[in-house]
N, C-alpha and C positions, 0 to 999 in steps of 0.2 A: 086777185092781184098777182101778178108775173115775178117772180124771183128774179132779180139781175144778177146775172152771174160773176162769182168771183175772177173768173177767166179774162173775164170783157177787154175786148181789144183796145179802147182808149188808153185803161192802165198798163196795158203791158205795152203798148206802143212808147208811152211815157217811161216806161221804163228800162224800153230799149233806147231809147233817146240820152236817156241818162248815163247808163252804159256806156253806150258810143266817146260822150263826153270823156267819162272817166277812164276811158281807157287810151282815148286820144291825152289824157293829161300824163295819166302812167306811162305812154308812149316819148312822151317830152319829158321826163321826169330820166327814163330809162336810157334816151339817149346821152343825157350827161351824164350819167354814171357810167355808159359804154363807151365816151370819151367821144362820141360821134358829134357832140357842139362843144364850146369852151366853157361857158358859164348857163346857168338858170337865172331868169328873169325873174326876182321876187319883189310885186308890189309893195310888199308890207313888211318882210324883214329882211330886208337886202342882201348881205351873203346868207341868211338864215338857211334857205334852203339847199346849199350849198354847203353846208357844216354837216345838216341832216342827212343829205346823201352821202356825205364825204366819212360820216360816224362811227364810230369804233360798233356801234350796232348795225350799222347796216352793213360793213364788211364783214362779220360774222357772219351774219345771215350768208351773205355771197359765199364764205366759203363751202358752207355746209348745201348751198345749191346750186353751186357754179354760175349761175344769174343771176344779175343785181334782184333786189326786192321789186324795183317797182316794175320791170320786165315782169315777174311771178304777176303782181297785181293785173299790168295789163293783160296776160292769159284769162285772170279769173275773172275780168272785167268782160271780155271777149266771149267768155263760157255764160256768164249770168246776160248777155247781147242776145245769146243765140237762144237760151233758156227760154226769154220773155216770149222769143219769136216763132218759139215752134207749138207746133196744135191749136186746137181748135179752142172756140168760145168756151166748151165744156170737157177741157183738158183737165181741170179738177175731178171728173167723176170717168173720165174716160183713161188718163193717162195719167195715175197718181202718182206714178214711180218717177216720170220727168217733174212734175212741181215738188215732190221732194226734192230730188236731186236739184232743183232751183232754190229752195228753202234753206240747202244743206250751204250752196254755193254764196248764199244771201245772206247768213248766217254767219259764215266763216269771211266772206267782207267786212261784216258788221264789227266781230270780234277785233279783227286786223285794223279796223279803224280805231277804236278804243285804244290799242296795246299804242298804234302808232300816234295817237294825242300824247300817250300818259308818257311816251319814252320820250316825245319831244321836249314836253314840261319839265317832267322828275329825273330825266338819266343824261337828255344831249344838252338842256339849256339852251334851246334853239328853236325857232318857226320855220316852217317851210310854209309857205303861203298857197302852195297848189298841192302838197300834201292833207292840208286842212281843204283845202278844196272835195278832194278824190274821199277823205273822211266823211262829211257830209252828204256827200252822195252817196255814198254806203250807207247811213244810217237812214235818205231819205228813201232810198230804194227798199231797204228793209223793211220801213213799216210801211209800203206798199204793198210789194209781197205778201204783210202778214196775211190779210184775208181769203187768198186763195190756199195759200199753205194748211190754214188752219181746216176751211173747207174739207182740200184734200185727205188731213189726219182724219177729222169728222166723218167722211165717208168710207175710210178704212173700216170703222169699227161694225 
């Protein structure tokens, strides 16, 4: 029986699909904060997401990186894009140090979604409805990844 590889191009195609997505949202997310549209369009909590950008946490953030947040986001979303899409089917045993560094990059979306649920909840009292979007895709990206990553360590040793 044949091993199918953690690498296999459906999932990471899926996964740069996702990507694309979430960075096209961080991309609309970012233009409001850099004042280039008026408002954010939120389905589900109307100015919600609008509070969330506008929040005494997200302009911290901006100070200490001269860039709105979700501009960072859409870089790291554009980095885990390009991640899914480079090497081969057996870039797990051929190129471990790129699916790390996808891992590392998958991982630190993951975190960033969590911190960014719990501050909406616990700190701003506010929804953004394409922030919880861009979350969820972190987290479903993540446990895509896991099996190639894990692979990858597996083959380190």
């Amino acid at each position: 029986m044949q091993r199918v590889s953690p690498s296999r191009w459906p999932r990471r195609l899926l996964i740069a699909a996702l990507a694309a997505v979430a960075m096209c949202v961080a991309i609309y997310l970012g233009m409001y904060q850099l004042r280039v549209i008026g408002t954010v369009s939120d389905p589900l909590f109307g100015r919600g997401s609008e509070l969330v950008l506008d929040s005494r946490v997200s302009q911290t953030i901006r100070r200490f990186t001269v860039v709105p947040d979700s501009i960072l986001g859409a870089l790291a979303y554009g980095c885990e894009l390009l991640f899914a899409l480079i090497g081969s089917s057996e870039r797990y045993r051929t190129h471990r140090w790129l699916v790390l560094l996808f891992g590392l990059n998958s991982a630190a979306l993951a975190i960033a979604a969590v911190a960014l649920v719990a501050l909406q909840a616990f700190v701003i009292h506010a929804g953004c409805f394409f922030c919880l979007v861009s979350a969820a895709i972190s987290f479903t990206i993540a446990g895509l990844a896991a099996g190639e990553i894990r692979a990858a360590t597996v083959s380190v040793r």
